[in-house]
N, CA, C and O atoms as a GROMACS GRO file, in nm:
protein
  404
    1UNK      N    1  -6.696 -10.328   2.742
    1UNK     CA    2  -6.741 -10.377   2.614
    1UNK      C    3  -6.779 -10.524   2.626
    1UNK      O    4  -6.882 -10.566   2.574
    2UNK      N    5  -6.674 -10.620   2.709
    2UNK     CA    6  -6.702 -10.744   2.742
    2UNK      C    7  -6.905 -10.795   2.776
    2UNK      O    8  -6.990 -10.874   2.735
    3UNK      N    9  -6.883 -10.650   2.907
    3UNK     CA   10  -6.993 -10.663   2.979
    3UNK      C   11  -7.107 -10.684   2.847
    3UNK      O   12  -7.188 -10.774   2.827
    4UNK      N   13  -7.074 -10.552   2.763
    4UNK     CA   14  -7.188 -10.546   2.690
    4UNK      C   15  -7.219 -10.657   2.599
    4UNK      O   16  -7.327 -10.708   2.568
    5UNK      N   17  -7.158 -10.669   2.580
    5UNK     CA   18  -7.210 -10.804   2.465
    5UNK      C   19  -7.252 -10.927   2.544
    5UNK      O   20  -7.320 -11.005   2.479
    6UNK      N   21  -7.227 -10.960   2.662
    6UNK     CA   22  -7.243 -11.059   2.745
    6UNK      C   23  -7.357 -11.026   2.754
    6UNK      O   24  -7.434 -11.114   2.716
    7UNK      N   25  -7.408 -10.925   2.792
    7UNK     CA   26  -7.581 -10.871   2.852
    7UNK      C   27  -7.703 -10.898   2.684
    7UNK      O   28  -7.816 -10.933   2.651
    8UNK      N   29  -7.576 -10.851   2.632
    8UNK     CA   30  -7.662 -10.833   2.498
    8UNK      C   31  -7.696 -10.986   2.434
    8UNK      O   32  -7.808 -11.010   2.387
    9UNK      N   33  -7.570 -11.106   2.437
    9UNK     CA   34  -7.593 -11.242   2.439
    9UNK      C   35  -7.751 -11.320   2.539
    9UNK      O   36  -7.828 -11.410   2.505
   10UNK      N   37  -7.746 -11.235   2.670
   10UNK     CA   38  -7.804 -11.289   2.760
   10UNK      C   39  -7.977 -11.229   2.682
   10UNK      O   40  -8.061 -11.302   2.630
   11UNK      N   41  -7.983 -11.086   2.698
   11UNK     CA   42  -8.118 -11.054   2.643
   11UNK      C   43  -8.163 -11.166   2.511
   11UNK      O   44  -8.268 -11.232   2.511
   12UNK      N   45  -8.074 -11.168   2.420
   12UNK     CA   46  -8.147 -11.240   2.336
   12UNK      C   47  -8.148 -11.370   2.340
   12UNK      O   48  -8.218 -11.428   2.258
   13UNK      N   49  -8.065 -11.454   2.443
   13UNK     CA   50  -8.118 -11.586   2.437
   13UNK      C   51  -8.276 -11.566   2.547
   13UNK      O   52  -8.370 -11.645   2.542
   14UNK      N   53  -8.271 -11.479   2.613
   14UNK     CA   54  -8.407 -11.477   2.704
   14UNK      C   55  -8.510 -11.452   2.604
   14UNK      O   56  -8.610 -11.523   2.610
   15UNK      N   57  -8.501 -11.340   2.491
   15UNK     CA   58  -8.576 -11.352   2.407
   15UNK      C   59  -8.656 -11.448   2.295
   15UNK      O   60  -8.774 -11.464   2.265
   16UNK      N   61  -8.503 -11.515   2.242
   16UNK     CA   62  -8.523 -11.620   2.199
   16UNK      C   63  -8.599 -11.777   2.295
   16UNK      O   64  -8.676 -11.866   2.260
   17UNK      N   65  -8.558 -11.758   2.367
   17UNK     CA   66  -8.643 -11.883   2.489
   17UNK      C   67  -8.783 -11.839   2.495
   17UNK      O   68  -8.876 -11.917   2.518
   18UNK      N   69  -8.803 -11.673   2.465
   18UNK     CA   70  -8.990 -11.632   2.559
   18UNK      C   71  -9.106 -11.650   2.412
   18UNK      O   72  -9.226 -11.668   2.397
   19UNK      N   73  -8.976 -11.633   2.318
   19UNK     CA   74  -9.056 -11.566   2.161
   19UNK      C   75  -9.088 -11.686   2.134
   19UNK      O   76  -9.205 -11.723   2.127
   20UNK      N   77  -8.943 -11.792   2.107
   20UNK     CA   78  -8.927 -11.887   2.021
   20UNK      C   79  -8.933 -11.849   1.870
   20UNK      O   80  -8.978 -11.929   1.787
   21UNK      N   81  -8.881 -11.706   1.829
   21UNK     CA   82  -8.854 -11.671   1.676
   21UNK      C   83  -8.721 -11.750   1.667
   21UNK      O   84  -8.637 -11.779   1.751
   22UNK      N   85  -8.734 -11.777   1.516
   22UNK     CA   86  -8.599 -11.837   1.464
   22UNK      C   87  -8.498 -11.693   1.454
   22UNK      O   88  -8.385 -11.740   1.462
   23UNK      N   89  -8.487 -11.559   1.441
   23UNK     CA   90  -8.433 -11.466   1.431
   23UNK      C   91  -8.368 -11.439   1.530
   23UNK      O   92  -8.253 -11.395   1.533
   24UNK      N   93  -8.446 -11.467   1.629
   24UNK     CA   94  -8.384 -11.401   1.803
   24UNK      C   95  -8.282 -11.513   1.827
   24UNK      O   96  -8.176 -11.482   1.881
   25UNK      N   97  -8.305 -11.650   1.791
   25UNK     CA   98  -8.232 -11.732   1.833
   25UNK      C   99  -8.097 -11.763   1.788
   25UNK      O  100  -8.012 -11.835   1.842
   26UNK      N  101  -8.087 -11.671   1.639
   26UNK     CA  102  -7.966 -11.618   1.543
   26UNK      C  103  -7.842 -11.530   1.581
   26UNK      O  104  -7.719 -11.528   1.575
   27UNK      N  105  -7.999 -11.425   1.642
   27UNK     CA  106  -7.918 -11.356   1.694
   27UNK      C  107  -7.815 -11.339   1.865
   27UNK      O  108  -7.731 -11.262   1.912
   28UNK      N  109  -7.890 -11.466   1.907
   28UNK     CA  110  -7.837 -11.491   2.022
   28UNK      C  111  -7.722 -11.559   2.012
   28UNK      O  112  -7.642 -11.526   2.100
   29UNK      N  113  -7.679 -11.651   1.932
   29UNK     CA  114  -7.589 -11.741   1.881
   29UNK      C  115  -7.463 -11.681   1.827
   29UNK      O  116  -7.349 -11.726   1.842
   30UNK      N  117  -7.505 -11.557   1.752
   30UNK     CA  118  -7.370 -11.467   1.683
   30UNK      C  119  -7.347 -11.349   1.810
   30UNK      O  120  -7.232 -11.307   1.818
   31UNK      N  121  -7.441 -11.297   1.904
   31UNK     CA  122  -7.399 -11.229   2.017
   31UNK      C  123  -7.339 -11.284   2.124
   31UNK      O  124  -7.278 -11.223   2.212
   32UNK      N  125  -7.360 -11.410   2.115
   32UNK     CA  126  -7.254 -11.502   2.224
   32UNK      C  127  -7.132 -11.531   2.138
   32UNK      O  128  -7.025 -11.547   2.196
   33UNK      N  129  -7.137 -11.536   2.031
   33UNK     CA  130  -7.023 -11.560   1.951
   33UNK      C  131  -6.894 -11.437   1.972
   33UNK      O  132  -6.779 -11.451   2.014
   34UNK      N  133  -6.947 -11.349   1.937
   34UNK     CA  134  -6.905 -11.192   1.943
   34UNK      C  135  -6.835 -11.199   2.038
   34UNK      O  136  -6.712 -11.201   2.024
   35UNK      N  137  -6.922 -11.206   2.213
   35UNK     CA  138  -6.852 -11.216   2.342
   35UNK      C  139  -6.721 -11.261   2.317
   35UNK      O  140  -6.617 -11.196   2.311
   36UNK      N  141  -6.751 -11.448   2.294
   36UNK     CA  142  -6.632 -11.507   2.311
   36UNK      C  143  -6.538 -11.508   2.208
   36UNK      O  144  -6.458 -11.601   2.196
   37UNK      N  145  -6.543 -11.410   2.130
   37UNK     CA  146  -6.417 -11.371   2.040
   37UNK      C  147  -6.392 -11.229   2.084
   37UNK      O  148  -6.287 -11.192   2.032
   38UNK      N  149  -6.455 -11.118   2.172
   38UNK     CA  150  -6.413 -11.071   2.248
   38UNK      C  151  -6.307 -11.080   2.378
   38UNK      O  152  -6.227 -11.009   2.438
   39UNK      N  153  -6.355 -11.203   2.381
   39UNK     CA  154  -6.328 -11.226   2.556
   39UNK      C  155  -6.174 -11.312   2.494
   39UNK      O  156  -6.084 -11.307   2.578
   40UNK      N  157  -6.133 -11.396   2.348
   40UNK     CA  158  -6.018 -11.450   2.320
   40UNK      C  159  -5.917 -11.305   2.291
   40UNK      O  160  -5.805 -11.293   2.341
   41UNK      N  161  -5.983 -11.194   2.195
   41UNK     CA  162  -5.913 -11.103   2.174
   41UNK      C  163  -5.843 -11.055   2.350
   41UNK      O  164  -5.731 -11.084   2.394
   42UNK      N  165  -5.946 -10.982   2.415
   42UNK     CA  166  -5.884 -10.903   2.543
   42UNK      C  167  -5.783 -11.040   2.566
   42UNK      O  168  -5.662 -11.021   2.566
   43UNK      N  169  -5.817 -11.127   2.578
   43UNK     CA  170  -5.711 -11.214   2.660
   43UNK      C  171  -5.592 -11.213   2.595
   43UNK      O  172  -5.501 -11.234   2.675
   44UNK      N  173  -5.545 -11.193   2.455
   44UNK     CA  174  -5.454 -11.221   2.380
   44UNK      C  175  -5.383 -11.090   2.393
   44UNK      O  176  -5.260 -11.097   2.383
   45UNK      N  177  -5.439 -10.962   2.414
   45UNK     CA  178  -5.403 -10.832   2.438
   45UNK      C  179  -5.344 -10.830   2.559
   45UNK      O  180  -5.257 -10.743   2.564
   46UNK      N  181  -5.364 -10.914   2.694
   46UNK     CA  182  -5.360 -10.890   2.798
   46UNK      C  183  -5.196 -10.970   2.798
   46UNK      O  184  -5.099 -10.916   2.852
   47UNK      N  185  -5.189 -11.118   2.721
   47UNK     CA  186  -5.087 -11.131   2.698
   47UNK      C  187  -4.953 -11.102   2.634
   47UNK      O  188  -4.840 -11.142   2.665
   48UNK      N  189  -5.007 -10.998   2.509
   48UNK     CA  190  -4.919 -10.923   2.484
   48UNK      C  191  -4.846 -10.814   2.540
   48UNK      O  192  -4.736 -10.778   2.499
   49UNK      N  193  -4.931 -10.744   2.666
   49UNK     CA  194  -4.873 -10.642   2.726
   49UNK      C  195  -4.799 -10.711   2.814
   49UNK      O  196  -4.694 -10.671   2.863
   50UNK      N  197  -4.858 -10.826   2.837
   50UNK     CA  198  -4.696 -10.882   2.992
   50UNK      C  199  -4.603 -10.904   2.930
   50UNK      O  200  -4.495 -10.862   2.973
   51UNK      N  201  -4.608 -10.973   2.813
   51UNK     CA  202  -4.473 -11.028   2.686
   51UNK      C  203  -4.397 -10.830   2.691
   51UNK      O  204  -4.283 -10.791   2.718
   52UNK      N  205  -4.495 -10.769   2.661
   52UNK     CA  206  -4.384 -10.645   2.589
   52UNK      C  207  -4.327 -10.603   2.769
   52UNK      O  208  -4.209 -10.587   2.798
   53UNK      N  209  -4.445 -10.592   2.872
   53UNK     CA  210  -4.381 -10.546   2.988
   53UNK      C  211  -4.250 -10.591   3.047
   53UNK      O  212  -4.169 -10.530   3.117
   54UNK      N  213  -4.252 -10.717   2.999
   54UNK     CA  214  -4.163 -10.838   3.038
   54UNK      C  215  -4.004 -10.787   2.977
   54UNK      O  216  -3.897 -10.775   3.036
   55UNK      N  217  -4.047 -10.760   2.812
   55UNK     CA  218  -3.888 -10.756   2.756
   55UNK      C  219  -3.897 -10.616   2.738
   55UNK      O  220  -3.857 -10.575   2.629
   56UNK      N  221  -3.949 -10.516   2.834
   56UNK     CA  222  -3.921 -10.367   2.841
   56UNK      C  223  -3.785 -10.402   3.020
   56UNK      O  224  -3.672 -10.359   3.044
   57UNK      N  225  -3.857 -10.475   3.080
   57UNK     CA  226  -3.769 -10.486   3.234
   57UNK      C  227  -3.629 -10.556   3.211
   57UNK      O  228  -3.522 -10.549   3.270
   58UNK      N  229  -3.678 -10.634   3.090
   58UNK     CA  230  -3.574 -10.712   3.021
   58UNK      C  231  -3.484 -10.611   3.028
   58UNK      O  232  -3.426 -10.572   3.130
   59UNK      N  233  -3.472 -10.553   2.877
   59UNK     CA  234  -3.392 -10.400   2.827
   59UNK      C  235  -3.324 -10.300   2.927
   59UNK      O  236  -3.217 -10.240   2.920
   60UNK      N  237  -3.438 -10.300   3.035
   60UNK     CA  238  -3.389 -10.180   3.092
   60UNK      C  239  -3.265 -10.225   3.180
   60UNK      O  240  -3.175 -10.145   3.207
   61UNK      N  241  -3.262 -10.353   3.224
   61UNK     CA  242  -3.165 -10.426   3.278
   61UNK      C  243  -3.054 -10.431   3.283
   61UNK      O  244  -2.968 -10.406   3.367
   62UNK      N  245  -3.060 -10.500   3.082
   62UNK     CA  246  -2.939 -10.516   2.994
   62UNK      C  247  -2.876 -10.403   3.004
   62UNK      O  248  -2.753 -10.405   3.009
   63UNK      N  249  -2.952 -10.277   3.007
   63UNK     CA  250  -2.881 -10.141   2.996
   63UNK      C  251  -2.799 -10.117   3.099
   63UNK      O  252  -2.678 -10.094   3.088
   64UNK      N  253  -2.883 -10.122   3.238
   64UNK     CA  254  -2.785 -10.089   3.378
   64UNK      C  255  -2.717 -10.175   3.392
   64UNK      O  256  -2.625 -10.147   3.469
   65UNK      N  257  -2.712 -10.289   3.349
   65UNK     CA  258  -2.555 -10.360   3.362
   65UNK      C  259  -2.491 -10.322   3.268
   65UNK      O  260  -2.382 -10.294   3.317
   66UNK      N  261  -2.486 -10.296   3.120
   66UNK     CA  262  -2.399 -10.221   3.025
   66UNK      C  263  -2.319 -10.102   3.137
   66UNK      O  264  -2.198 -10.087   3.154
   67UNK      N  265  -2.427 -10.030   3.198
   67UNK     CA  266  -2.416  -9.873   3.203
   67UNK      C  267  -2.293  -9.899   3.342
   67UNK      O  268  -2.182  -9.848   3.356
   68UNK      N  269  -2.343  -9.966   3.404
   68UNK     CA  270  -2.277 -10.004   3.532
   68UNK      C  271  -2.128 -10.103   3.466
   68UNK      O  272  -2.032 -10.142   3.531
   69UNK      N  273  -2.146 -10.116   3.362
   69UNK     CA  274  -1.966 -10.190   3.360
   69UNK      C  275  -1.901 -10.055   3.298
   69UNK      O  276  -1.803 -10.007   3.355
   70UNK      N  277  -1.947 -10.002   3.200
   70UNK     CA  278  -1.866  -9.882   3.139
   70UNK      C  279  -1.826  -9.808   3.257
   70UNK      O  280  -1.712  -9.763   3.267
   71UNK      N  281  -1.929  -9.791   3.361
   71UNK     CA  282  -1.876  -9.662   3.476
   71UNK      C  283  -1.795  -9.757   3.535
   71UNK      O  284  -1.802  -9.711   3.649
   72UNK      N  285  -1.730  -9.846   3.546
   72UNK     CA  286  -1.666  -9.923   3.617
   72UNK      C  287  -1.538  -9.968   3.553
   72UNK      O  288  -1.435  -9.992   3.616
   73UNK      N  289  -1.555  -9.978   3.401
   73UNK     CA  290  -1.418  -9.922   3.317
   73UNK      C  291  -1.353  -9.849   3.308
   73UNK      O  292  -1.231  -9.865   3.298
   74UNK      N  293  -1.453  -9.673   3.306
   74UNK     CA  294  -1.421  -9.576   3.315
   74UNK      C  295  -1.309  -9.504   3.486
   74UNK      O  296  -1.216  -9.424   3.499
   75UNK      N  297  -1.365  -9.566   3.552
   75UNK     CA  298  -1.338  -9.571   3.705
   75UNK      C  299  -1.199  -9.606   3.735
   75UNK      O  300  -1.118  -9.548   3.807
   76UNK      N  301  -1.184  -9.739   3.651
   76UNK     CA  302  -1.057  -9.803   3.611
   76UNK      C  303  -0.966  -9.741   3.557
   76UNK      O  304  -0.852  -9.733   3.603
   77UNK      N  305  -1.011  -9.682   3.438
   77UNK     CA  306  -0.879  -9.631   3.358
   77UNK      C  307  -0.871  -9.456   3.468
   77UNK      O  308  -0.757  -9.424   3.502
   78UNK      N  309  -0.947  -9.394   3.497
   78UNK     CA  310  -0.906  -9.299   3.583
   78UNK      C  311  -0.829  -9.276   3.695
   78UNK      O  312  -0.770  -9.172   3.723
   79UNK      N  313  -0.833  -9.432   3.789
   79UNK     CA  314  -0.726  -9.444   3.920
   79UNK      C  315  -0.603  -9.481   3.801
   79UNK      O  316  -0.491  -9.435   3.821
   80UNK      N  317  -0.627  -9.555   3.692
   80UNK     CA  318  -0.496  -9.558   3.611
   80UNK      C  319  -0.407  -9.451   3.603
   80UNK      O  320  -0.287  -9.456   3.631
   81UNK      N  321  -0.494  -9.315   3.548
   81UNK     CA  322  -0.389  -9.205   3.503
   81UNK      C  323  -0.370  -9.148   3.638
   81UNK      O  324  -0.259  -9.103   3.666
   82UNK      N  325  -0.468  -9.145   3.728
   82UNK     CA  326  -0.406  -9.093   3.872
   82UNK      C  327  -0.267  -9.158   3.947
   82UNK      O  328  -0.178  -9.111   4.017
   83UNK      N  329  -0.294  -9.266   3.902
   83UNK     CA  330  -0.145  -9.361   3.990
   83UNK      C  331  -0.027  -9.306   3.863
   83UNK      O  332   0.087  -9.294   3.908
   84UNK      N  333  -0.040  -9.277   3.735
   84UNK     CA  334   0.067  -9.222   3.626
   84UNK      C  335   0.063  -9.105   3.710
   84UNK      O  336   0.135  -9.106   3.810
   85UNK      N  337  -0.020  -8.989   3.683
   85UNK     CA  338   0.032  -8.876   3.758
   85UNK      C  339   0.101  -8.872   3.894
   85UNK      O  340   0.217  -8.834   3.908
   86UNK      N  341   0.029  -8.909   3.983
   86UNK     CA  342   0.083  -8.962   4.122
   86UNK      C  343   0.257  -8.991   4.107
   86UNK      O  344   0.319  -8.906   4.171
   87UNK      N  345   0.337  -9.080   4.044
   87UNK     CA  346   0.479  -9.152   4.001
   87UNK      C  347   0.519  -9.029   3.930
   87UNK      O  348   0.607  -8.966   3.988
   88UNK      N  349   0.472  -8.974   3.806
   88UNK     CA  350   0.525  -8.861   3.702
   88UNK      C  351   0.551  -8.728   3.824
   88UNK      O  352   0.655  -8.662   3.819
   89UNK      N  353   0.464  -8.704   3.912
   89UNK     CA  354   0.512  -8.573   4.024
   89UNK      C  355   0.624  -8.625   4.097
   89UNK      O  356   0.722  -8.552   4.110
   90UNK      N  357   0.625  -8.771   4.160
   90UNK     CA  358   0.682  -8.849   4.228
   90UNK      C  359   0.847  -8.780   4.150
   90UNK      O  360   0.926  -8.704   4.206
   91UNK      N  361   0.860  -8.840   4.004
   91UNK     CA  362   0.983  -8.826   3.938
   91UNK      C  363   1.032  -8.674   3.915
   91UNK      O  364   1.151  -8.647   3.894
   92UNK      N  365   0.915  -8.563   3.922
   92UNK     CA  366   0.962  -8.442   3.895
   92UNK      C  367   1.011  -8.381   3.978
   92UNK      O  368   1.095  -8.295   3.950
   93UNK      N  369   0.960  -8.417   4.151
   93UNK     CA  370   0.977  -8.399   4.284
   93UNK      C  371   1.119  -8.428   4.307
   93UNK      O  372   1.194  -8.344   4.356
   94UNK      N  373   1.173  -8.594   4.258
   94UNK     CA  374   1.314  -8.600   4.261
   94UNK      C  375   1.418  -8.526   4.146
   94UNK      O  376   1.538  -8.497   4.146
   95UNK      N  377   1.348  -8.518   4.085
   95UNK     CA  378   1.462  -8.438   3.976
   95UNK      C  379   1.470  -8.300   4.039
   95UNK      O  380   1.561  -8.223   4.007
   96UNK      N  381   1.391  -8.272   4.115
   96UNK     CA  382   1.350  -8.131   4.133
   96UNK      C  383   1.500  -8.130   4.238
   96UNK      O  384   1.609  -8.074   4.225
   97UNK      N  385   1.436  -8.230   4.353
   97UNK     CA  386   1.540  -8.234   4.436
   97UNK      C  387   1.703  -8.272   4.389
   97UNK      O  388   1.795  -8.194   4.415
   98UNK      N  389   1.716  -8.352   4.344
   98UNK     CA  390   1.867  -8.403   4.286
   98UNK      C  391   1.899  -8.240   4.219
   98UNK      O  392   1.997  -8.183   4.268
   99UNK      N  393   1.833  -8.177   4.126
   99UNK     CA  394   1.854  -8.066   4.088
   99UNK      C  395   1.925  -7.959   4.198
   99UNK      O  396   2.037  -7.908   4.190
  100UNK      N  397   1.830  -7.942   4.294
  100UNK     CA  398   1.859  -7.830   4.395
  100UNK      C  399   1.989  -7.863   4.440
  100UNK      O  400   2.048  -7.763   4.480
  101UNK      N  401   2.074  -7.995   4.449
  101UNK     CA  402   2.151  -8.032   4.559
  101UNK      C  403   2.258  -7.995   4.438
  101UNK      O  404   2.379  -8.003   4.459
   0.00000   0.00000   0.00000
């Protein structure tokens, strides 16, 4: 689209330079205009997608370190109840034994 309006700026200032109409030279002025409010838009678009790309890598980040401490809490409190079970057999093992004797 850039292209086009650039070509389309260019035809009519060539026009306007060969004719010398006051019309062509109007219209060369608002088709170069066009371009370069084209060419500010794409650029402003182009910056918005790195801004959103930016705080999407952001997010996804924040998440795997969230995700990565919970599994690492979780991890925690599980050798927890294993070392409780581990001692609780430990104590049933001796009662078991003191029992038998």
């Amino acid at each position: 689209m850039k292209n086009s309006l650039f070509a389309a700026a260019l035809l009519s200032l060539t026009l306007a330079a060969c004719g010398g109409s006051e019309p062509a030279k109007e219209a060369a002025v608002e088709a170069a205009s066009a371009a370069s409010a084209a060419s500010v838009a794409a650029e402003a678009a182009a910056d918005a997608a790195a801004s959103a790309a930016t705080e999407a890598a952001s997010a996804t980040t924040e998440a795997t370190v969230e995700a990565a401490s919970e599994a690492s809490q979780a991890a925690t409190q599980a050798a927890s109840a294993a070392a409780s079970a581990t001692d609780a057999a430990a104590s049933a093992a001796e009662a078991a034994t003191s029992a038998a004797n």
